[in-house]
VOLUM-446970 format. One line per 2 residues: number of its first residue (from 1); their letters; for each residue x, y, z of N, C-alpha, C, O. Coordinates in nm, 2 decimals, padded with zeros to 4 digits. Layout:
! residues N
NUM> a> X/Y/Z/X/Y/Z/X/Y/Z/X/Y/Z  ...;
This chain:
! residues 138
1> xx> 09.90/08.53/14.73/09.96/08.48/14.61/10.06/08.59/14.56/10.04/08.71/14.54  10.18/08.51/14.53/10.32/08.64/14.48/10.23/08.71/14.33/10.16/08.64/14.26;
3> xx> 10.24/08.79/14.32/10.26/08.88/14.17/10.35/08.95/14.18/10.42/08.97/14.28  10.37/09.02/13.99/10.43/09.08/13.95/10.38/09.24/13.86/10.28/09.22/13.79;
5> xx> 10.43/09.34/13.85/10.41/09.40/13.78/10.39/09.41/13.62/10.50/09.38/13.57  10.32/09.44/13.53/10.27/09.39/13.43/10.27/09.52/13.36/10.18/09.60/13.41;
7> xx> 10.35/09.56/13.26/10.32/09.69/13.22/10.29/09.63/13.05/10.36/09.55/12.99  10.18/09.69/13.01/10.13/09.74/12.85/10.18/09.83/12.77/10.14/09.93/12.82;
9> xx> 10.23/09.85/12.69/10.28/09.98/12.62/10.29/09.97/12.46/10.37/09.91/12.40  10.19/10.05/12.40/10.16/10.08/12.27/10.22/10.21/12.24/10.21/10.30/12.33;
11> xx> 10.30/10.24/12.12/10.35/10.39/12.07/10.26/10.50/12.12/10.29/10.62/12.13  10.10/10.40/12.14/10.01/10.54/12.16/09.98/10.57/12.30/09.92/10.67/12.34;
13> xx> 10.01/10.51/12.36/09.94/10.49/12.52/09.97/10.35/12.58/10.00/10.25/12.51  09.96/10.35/12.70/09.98/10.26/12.81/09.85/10.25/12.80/09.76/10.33/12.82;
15> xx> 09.83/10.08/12.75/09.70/10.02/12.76/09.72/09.93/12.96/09.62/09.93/13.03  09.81/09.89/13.00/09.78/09.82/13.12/09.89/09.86/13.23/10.00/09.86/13.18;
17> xx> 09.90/09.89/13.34/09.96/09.85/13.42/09.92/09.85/13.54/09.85/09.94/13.59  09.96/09.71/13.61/09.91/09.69/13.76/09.97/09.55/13.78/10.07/09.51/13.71;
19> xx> 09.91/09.47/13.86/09.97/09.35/13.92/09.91/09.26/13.87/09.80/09.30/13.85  09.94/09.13/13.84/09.92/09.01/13.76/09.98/08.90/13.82/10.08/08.93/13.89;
21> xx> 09.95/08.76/13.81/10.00/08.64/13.89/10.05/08.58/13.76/10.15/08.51/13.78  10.01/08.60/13.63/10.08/08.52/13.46/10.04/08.62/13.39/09.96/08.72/13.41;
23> xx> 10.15/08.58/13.30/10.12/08.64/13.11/10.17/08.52/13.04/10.27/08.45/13.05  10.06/08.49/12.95/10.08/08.42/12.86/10.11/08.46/12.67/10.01/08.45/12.60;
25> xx> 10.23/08.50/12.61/10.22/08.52/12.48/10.33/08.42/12.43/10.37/08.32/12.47  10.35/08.50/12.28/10.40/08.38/12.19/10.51/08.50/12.15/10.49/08.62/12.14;
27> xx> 10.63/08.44/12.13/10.72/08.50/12.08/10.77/08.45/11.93/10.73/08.34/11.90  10.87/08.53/11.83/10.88/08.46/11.71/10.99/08.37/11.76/11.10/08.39/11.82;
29> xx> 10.95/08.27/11.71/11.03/08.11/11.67/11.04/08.05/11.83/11.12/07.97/11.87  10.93/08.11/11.91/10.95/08.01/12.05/10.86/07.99/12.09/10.86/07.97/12.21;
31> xx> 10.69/08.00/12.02/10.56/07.95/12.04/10.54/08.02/12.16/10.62/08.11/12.19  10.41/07.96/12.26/10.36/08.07/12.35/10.48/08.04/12.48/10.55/07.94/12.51;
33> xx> 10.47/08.15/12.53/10.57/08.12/12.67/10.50/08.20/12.78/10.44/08.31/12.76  10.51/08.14/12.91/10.40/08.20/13.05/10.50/08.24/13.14/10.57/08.15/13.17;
35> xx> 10.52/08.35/13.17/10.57/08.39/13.28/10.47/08.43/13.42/10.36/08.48/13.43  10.58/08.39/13.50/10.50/08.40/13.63/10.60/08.46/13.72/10.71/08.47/13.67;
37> xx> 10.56/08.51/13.86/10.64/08.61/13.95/10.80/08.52/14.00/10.83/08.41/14.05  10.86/08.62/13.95/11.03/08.52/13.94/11.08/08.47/13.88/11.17/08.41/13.91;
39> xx> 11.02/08.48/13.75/11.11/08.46/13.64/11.21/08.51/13.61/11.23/08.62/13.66  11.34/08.42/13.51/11.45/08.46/13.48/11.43/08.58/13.41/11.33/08.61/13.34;
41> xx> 11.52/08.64/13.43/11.56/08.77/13.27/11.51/08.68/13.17/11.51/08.56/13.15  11.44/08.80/13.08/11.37/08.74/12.93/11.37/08.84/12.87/11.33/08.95/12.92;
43> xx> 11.43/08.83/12.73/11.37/08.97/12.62/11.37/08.88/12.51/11.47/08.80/12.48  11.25/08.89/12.47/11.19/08.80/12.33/11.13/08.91/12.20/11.10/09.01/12.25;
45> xx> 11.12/08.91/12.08/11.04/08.91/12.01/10.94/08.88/11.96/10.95/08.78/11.89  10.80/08.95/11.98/10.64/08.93/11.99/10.60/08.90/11.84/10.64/08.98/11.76;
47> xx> 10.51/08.79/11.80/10.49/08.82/11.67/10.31/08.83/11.70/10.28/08.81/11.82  10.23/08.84/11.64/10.09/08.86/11.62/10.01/08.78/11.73/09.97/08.67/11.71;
49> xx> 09.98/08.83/11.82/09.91/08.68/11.91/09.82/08.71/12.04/09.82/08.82/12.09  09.74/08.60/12.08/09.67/08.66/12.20/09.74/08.68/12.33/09.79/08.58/12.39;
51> xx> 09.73/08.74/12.37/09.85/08.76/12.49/09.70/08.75/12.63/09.59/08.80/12.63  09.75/08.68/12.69/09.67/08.65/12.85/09.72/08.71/12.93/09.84/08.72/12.93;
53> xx> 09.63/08.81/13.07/09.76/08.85/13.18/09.64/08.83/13.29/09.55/08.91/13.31  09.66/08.72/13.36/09.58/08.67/13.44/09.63/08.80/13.55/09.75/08.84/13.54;
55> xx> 09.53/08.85/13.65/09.52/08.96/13.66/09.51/08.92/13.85/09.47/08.81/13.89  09.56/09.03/13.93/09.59/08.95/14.07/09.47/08.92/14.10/09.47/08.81/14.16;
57> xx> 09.29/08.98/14.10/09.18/08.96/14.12/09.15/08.79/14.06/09.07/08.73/14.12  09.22/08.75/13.97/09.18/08.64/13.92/09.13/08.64/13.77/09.14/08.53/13.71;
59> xx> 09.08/08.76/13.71/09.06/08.81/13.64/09.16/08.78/13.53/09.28/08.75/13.57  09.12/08.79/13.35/09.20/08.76/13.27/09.18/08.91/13.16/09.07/08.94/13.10;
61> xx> 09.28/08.97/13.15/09.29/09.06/13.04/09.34/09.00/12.92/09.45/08.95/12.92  09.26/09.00/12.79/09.25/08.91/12.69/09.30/09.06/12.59/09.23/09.16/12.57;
63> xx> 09.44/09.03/12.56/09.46/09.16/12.43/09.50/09.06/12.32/09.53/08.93/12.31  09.50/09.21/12.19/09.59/09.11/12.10/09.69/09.23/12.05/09.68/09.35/12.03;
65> xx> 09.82/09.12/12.04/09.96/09.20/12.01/10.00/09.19/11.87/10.00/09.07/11.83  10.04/09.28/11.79/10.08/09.27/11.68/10.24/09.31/11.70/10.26/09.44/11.70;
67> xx> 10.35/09.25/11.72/10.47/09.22/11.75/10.47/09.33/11.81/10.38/09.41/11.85  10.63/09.33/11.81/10.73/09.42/11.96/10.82/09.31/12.02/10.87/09.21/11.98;
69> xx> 10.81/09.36/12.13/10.92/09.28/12.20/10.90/09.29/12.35/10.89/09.40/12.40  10.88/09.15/12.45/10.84/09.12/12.59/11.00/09.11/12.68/11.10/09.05/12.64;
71> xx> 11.00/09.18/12.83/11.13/09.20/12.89/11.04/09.17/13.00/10.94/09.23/13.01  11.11/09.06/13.10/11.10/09.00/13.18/11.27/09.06/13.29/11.39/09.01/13.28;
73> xx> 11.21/09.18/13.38/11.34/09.20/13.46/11.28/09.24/13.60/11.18/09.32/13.61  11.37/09.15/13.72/11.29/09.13/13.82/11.14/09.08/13.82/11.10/09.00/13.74;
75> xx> 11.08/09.13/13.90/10.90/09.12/13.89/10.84/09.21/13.79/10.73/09.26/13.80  10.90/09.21/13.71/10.84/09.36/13.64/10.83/09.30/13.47/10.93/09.28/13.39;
77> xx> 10.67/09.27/13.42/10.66/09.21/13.28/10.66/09.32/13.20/10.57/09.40/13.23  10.75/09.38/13.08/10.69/09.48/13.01/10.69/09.44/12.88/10.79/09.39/12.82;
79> xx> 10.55/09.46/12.82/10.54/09.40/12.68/10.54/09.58/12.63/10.50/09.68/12.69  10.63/09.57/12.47/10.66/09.72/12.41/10.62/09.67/12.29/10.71/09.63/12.21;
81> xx> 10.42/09.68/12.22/10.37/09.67/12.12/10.38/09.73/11.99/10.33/09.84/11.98  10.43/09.70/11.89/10.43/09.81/11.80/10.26/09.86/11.79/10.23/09.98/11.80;
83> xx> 10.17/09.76/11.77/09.99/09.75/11.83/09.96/09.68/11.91/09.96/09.56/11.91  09.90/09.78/12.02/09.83/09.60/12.06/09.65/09.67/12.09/09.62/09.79/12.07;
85> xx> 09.57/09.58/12.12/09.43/09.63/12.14/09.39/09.50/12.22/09.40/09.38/12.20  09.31/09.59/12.35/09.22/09.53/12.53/09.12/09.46/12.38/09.10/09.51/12.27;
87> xx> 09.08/09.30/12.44/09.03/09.22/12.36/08.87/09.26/12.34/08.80/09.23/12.24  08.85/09.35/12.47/08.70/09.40/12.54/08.67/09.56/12.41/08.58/09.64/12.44;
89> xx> 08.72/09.58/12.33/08.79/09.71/12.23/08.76/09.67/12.13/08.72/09.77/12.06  08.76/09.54/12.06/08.83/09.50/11.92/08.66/09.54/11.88/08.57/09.57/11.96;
91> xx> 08.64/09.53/11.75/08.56/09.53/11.68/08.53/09.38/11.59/08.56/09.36/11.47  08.46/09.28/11.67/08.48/09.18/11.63/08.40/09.17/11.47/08.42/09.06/11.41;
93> xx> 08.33/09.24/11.43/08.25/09.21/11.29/08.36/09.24/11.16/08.37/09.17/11.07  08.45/09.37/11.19/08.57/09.40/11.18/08.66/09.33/11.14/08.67/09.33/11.02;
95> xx> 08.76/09.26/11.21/08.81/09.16/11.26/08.81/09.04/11.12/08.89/09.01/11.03  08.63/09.00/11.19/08.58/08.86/11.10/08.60/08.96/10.94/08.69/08.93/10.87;
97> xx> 08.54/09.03/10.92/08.58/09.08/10.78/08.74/09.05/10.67/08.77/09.00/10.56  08.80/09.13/10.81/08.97/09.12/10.72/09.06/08.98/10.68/09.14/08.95/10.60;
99> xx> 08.96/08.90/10.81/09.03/08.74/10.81/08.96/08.69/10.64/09.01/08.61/10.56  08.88/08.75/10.66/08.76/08.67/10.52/08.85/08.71/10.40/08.89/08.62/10.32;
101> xx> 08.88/08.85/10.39/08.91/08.93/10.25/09.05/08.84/10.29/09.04/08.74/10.22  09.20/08.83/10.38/09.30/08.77/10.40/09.31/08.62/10.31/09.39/08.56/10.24;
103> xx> 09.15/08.56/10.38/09.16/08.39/10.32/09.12/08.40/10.17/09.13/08.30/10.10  09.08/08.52/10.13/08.99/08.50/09.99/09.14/08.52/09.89/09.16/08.46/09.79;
105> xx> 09.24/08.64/09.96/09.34/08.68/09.88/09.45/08.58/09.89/09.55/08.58/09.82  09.44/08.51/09.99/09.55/08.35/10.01/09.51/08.26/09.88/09.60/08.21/09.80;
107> xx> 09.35/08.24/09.86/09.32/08.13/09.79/09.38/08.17/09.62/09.38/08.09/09.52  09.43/08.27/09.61/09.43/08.34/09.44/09.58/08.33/09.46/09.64/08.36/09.36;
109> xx> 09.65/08.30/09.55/09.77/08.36/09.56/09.83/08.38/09.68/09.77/08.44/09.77  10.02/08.32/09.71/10.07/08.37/09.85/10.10/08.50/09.85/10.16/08.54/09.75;
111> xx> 10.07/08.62/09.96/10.05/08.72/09.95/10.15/08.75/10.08/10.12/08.70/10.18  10.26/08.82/10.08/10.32/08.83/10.25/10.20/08.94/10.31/10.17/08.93/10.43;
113> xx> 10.17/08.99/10.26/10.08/09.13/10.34/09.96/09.05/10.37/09.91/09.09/10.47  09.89/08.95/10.32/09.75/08.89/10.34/09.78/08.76/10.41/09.68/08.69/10.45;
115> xx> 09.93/08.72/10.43/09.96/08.62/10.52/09.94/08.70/10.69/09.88/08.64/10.79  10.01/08.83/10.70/09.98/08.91/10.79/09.88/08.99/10.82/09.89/09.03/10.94;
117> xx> 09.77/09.03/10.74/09.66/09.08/10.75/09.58/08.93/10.84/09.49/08.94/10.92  09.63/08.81/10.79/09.51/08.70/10.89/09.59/08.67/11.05/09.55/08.63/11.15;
119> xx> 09.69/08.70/11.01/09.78/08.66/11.14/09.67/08.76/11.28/09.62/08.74/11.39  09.67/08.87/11.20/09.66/09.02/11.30/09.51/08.98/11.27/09.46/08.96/11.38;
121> xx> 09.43/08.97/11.18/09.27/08.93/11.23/09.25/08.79/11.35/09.16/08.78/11.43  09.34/08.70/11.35/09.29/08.58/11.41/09.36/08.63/11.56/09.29/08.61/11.66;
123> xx> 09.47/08.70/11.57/09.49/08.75/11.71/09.37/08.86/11.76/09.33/08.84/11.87  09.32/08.95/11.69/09.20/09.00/11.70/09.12/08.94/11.77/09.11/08.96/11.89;
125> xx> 09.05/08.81/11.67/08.97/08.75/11.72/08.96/08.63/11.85/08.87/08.59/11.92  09.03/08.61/11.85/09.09/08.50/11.99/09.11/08.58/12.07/09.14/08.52/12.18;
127> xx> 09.10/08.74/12.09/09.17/08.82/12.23/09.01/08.86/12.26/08.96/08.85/12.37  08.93/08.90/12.14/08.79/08.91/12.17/08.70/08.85/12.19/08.59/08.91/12.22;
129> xx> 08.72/08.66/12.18/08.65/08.61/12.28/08.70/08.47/12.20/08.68/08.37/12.27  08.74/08.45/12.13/08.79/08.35/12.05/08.68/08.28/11.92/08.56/08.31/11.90;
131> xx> 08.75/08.20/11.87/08.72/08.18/11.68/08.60/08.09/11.76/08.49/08.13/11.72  08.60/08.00/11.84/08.47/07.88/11.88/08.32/08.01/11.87/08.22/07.97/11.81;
133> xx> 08.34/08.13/11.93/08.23/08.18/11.92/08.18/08.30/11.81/08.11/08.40/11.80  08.25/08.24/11.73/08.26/08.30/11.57/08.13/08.22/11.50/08.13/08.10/11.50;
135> xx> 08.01/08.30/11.45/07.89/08.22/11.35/08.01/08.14/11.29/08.12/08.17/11.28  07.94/08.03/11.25/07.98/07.93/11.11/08.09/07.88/11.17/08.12/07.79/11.10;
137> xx> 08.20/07.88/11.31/08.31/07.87/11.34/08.26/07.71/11.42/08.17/07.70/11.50  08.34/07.61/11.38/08.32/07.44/11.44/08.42/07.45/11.57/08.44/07.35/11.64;
């Protein structure tokens, strides 16, 4: 099966690189987009989201990205996070907290920082195993 190179890159460290067969994220104003080995040239802007990188074993690395920007040149995927966090990392009790205090500060009021505080908890939680296996979550 073709793959491609898949590089991770947070200000603090290189969370991933190795070979992958997809990535799946979401860019601002162009919803999720999958690249696969041979894609065109691509540079997008990343907004809050769970990013998938189906992994050449078959395997899926579940992170979550809090914007940056994804460059698709040759075989080579490089996502450049302003944050991002391995989904296997997050602290999901954490997480469920900030989304809580985010929806409590939505209901009193539009807040741009508590619009983005739930953005960045629900990418959290979807990279660490997703909202279905959240208590109280339908």
């Amino acid at each position: 099966m073709a793959t491609m190179t898949v590089q991770l890159v947070s200000p603090e460290k290189v969370l991933f690189s190795g070979e992958a067969t997809q990535v799946i994220t979401r860019t601002l104003g162009g919803g999720e987009i999958a690249f696969l080995p041979g894609h065109a040239p691509f540079l997008g802007a990343l907004i809050e989201n769970h990013t998938r990188i189906t992994l050449a074993d078959g395997k899926v690395l579940d992170v979550a990205v809090h914007g940056g920007f994804v460059q698709v040149s040759g075989d080579v995927v490089s996502i450049l996070s302003d944050v991002a966090e391995l989904g296997e990392e997050i602290d999901r009790a954490r997480a469920l907290s900030a989304k809580e205090r985010a929806e409590e500060m939505l209901r009193k009021e539009h807040d741009a920082e508590a619009v983005a505080s739930l953005s960045r908890a629900h990418a959290r939680l979807a990279a660490s195993g997703g909202m279905a296996s959240m208590p109280g979550s339908h």
